[in-house]
C-alpha positions as CSV (number, residue, x, y, z in Angstrom):
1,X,153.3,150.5,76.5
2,X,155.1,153.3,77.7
3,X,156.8,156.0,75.9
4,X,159.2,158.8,76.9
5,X,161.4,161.0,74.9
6,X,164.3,163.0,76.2
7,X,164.0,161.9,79.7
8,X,165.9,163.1,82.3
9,X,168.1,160.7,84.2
10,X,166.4,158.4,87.1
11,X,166.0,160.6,90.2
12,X,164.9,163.1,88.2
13,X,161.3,164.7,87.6
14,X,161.1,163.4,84.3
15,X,162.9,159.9,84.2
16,X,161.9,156.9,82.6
17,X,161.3,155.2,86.1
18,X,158.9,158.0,86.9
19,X,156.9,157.6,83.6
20,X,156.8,153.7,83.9
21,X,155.3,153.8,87.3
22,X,153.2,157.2,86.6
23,X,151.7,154.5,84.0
24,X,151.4,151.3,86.3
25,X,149.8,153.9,89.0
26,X,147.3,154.5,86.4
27,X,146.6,151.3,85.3
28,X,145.8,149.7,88.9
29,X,143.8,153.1,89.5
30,X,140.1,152.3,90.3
31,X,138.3,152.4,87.0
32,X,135.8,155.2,87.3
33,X,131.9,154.3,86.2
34,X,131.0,156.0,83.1
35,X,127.7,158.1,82.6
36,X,125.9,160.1,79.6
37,X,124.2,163.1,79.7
38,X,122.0,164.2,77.9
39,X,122.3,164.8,73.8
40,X,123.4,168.4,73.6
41,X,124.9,168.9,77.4
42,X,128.2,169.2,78.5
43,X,130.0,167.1,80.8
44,X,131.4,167.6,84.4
45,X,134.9,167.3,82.7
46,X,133.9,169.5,80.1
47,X,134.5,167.0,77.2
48,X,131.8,167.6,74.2
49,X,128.6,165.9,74.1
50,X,127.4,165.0,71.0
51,X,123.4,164.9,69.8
52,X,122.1,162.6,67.3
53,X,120.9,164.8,63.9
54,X,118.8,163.6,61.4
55,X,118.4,165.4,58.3
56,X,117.0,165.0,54.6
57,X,119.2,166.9,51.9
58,X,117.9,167.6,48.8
59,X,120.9,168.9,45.9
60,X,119.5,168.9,42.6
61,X,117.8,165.6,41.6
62,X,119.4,163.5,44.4
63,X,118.3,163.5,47.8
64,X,119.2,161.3,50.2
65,X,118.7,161.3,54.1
66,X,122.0,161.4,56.8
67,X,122.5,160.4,60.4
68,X,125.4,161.7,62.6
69,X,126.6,162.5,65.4
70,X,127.1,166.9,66.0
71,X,129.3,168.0,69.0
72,X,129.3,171.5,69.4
73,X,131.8,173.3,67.1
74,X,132.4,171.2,64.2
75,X,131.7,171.7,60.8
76,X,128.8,170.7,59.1
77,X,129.4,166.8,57.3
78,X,126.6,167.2,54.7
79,X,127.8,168.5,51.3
80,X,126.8,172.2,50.1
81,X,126.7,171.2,46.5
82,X,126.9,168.1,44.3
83,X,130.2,169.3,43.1
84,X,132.6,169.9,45.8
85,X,135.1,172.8,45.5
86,X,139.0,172.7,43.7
87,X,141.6,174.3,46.5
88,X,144.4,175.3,45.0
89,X,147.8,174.9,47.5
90,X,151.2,176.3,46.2
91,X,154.3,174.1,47.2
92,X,157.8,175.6,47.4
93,X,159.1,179.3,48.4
94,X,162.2,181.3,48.0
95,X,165.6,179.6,48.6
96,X,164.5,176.2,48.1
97,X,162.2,176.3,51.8
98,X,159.2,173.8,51.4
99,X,156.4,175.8,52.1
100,X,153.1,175.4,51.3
101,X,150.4,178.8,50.5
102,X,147.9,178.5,52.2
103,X,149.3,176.5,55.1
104,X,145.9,175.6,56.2
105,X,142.9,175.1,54.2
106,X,139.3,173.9,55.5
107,X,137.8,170.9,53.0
108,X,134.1,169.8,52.8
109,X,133.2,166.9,51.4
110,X,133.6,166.4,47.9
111,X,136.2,169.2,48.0
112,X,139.8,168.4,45.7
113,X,142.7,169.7,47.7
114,X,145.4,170.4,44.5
115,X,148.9,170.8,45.0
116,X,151.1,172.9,42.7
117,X,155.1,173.8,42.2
């Protein structure tokens, strides 16, 4: 399926015609063999590499043991406590805008994202 939005007219850099056929080029392209490297390594096209992590956690009187796949960068997917966190967002702003204060928050697991007027 091919999609294009505000495309220029055919003929032009950015028609239709050229996306269709920029798609059916890729399509009938040789498929390329896929290899892994090792957990932990980086690719020759730079995509992430993720490593296999096995880990006990212990909160309180639970424990409980967790596999998962790290890539390099993202947050940790294990909670920090048995209860998670309450963020508190603010919706609306002056004049009637729809904003929303903070416009980005960071949630663990467990965490309540809660939305106020």
């Amino acid at each position: 399926m091919v999609f294009a939005v505000n495309c220029g007219l055919d003929g032009a850099p950015n028609s239709f015609t050229n996306f269709q056929n920029a798609a059916r080029a890729a399509v009938q392209a040789p498929q390329t063999q896929v290899t892994t490297a090792p957990p932990g390594t980086q690719t020759d096209n730079s995509e992430p590499v993720g490593r296999v992590v096995t880990q006990p956690i212990i909160l309180g009187a639970s424990s409980w043991t967790t596999t998962y796949t790290s890539y390099p960068g993202s947050p940790e997917p294990t909670p920090a406590a048995l209860e998670g966190r309450v963020i508190k967002v603010i919706v609306g702003g002056p004049n009637g805008n729809l904003t929303y204060t903070p416009s980005l928050v960071s949630a663990r697991p467990r965490d309540t994202i809660q939305f106020e007027l």
